[in-house]
C-alpha positions in Angstrom: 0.0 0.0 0.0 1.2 3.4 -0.8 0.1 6.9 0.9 0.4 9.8 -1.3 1.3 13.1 1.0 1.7 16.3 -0.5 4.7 18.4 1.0 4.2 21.8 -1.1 2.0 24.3 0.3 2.3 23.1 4.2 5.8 21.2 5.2 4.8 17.5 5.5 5.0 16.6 8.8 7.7 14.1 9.5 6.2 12.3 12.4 3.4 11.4 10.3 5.2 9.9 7.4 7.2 8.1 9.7 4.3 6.7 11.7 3.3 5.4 8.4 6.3 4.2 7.2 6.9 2.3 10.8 3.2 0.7 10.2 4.8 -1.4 6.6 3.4 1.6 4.7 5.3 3.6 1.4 5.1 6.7 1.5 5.2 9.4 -1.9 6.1 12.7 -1.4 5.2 15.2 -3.9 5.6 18.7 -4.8 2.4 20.2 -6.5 1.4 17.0 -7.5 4.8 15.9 -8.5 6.6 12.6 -7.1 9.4 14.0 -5.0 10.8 11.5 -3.1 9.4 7.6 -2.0 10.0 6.6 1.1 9.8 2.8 2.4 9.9 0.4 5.5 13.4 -0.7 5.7 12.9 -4.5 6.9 14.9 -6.3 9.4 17.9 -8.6 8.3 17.1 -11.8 8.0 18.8 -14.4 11.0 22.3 -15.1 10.2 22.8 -18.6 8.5 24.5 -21.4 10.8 26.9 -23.8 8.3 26.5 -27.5 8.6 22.7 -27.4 10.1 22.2 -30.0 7.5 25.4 -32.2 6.3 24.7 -34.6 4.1 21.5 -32.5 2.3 22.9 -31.8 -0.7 25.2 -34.3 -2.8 26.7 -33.4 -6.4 27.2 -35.4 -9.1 30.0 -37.5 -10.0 30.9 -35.1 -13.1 30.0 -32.1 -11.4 33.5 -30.8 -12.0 34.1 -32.1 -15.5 34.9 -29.9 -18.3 31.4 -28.7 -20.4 31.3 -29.9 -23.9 32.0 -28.1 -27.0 28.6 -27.5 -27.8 28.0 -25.6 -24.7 30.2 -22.8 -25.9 29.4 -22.8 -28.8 26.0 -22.4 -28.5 25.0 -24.9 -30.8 22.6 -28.3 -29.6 
């Protein structure tokens, strides 16, 4: 969802559009009805990752390292 405020003939007010913005909403700012400036919920980080929570998961193939055939850079089929 996006909320429009105009900032031109009275100054926006800041705690507003940051109450907004805290709330998940983006905000437009615009100047006599043109777009100034978008403002937007920055999101968390999502939780580090923690190496070897699955060993084993994942297994490659035996020729997962083998040189690509010619037709591969070549671009032909």
């Amino acid at each position: 969802m996006t909320e429009v405020i105009d900032v031109g003939g009275s100054r926006g007010n800041l705690a507003e559009v940051l109450s907004l913005v805290a709330a998940g909403t983006e905000v437009l700012l615009t100047k006599d009805n043109a777009p100034v400036a978008c403002v937007v919920p920055v999101w968390p980080s999502p939780q580090s990752r923690t190496p070897g929570l699955h060993p084993g998961a994942l297994q490659p193939s035996a020729d997962f390292d083998a040189p690509l055939p010619d037709a591969f850079w070549t671009g032909q089929a």
